[in-house]
VOPA-182399 format. One record per residue (C-alpha): x, y, z; residue in one letter; residue number from 1. Coordinates in steps of 0.1 Angstrom, whole numbers, padded with zeros to 4 digits. Example, Ala and Ser with C-alpha at 12.3 -4.5 7.8 and 13.67 -1.06 7.14 Angstrom:
<rs>
R     c1     c2     c3  residu  num
R   0123  -0045   0078       a    1
R   0137  -0011   0071       s    2
</rs>
This chain:
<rs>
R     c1     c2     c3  residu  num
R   1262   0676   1484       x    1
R   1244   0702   1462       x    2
R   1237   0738   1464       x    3
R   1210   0752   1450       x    4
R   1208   0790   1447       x    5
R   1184   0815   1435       x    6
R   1184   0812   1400       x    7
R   1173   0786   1372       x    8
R   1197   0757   1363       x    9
R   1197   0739   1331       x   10
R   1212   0707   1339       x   11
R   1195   0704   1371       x   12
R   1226   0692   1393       x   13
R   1210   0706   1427       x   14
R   1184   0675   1424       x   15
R   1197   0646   1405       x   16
R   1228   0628   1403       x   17
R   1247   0596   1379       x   18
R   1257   0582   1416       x   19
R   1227   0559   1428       x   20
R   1236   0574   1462       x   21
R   1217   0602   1486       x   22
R   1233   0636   1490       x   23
R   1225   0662   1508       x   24
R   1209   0697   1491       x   25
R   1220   0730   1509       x   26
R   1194   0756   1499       x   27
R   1208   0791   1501       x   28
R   1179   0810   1477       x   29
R   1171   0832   1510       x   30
R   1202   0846   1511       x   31
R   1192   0872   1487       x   32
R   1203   0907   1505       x   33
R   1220   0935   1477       x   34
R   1239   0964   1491       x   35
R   1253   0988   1464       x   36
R   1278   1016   1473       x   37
R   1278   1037   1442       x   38
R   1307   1063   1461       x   39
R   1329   1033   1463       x   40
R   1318   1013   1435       x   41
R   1315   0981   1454       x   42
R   1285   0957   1463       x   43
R   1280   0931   1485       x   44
R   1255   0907   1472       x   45
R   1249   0873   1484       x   46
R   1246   0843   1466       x   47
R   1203   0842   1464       x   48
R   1204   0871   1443       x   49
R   1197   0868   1408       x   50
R   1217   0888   1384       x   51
R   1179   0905   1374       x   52
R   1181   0923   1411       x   53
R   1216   0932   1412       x   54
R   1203   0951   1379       x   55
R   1178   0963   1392       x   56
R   1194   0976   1424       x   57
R   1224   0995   1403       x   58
R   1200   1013   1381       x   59
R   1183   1027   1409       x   60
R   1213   1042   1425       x   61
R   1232   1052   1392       x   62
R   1224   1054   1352       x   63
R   1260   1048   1346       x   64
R   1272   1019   1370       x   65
R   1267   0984   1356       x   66
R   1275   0943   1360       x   67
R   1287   0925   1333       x   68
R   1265   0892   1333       x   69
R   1247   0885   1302       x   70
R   1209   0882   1290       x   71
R   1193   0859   1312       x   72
R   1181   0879   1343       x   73
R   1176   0849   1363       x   74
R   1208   0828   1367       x   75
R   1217   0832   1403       x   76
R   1251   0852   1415       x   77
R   1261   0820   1428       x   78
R   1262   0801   1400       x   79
R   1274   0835   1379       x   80
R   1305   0833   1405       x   81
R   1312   0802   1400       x   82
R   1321   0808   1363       x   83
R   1284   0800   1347       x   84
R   1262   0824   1328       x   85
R   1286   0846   1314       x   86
R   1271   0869   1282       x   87
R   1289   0882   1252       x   88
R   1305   0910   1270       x   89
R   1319   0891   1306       x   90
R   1335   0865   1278       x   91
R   1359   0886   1268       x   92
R   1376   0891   1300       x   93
R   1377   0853   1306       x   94
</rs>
């Protein structure tokens, strides 16, 4: 099984495989709702999103809020979750 989210992918694993065998690709790039709570400093974002919205959605509530997750605004929160596409600054904390 792959997943393919809302971002770009550089190796492509979402639509090939090594394995001469068929899998199944779970496609969750609609799943792309942001909700930012600036008095509690939380969000709920699901895993369409790219990290370019979750920008985008911050700096319209706040000019001091921010996410740490590099230069590329299109890798997907889903892969960014699952430890990929981490810039200069979110390396330091790994």
């Amino acid at each position: 099984m792959r997943v393919r989210r809302g971002g770009h992918d550089y190796e492509g694993p979402f639509y090939a495989s090594e394995i001469k065998t068929h899998f199944i690709v779970v496609d969750i790039s609609d799943l792309r709702s942001i909700n930012i709570d600036i008095k509690d400093s939380s969000a709920w974002i699901q895993e369409g999103s790219t990290t370019g919205e979750v920008y985008y959605k911050i700096a319209e509530k706040s000019n001091v809020h921010g996410f740490s997750a590099g230069y590329c605004t299109s890798i997907g929160i889903g892969g960014h979750n699952t430890r990929g596409a981490y810039g200069p600054i979110g390396c330091l904390s790994l």
